[in-house]
N, C-alpha and C positions, 0 to 999 in steps of 0.2 A: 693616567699616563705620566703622571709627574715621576720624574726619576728614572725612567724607561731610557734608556741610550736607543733609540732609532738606527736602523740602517745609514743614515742620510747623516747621523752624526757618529757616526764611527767614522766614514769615509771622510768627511770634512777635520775630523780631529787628525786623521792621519794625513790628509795634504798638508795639512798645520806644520807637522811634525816632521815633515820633506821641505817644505816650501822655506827658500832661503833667503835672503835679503835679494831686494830689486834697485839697483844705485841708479841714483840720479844723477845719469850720464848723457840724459838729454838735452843739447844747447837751443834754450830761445833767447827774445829779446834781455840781456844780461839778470837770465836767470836758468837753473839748471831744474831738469823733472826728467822725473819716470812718464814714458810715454808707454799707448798702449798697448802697443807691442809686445813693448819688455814685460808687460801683466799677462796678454797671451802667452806667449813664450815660455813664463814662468807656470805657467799652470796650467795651459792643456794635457803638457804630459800627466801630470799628477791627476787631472779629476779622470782622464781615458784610466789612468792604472786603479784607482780606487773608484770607477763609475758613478761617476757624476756629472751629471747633461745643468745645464743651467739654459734658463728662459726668463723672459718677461714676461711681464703681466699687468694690467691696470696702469698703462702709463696714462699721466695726464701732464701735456705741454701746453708750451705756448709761447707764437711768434712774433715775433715783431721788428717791423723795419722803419729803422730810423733813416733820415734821410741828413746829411747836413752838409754844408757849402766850406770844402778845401783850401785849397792853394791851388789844386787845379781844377775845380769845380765841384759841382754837386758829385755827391758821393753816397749809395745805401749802406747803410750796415744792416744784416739782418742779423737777429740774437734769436737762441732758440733755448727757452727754460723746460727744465725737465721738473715738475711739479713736486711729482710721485712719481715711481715707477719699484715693482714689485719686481724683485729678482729670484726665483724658483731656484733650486736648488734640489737634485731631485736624483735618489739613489736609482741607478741603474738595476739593483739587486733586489728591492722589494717596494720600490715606486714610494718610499717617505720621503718626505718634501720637507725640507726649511726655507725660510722666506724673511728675504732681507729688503726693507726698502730705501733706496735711493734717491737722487735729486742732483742736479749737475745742469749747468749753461756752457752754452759757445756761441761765439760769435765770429760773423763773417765779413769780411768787407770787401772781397772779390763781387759781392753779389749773386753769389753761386748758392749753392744747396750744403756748404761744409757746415754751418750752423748746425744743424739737426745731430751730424754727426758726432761732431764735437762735445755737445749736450751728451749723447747718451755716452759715449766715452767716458768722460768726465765723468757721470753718475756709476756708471758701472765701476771703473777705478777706484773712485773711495766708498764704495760698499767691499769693495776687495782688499781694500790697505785697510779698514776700519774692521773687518771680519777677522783677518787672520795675520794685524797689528806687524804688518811687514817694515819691514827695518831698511834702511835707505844704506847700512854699511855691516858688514860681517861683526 
């Protein structure tokens, strides 16, 4: 197989070749990011035009809630680490798969359920800026 260009990598080299820079025009606490949006947005249309379905696979996590004492009392944080997690990559047009893996945290302090989400976010993003070396400005 070595040398062989797969389905699954022509497709990928052509969103490469579409796929424009994503700016970091998202405001958080006095710091600016691509949020995940802007990564959806960016690249649904390209993998739908060059058929590409992406998935996970073999995540392994793990949470944990801290607990600790405020200004205005006790307070959870829950953190959610993304270990591993296998991201599929997979031609619509002859089922080759490439496989990228990931790893990414978040953390919550509402006490809600945003941790888990954030985690995969986070992992899924930089398997996507690390893939296809996206550019923060034209």
């Amino acid at each position: 197989m070595e040398g062989v260009m797969t389905e699954i990598l022509k497709s990928l080299h052509a969103v490469n070749e579409e796929l424009g820079s994503i700016a970091k025009n998202q405001q958080g606490h006095n710091y600016k990011f691509r949020g995940i949006d802007q990564v959806f947005n960016a690249l649904a249309p390209l993998f739908k035009k060059h058929g590409v379905l992406v998935s996970r696979r073999n995540l392994e996590s793990e949470r944990i809630i801290r607990s600790v004492v405020g200004k205005y009392g006790p307070k959870d944080y829950i953190e959610t680490f993304i270990k591993k997690c296998d991201y599929v990559f997979t031609s619509t047009k002859d089922g080759s798969e490439f496989i990228s893996q990931g790893f990414g945290e978040g953390q919550d302090s509402s006490g809600g359920d945003k941790s888990a989400s954030m985690a995969t976010s986070n992992s899924y993003k930089y398997v996507i800026f690390e893939m296809f070396s996206i550019a923060t400005e034209e």
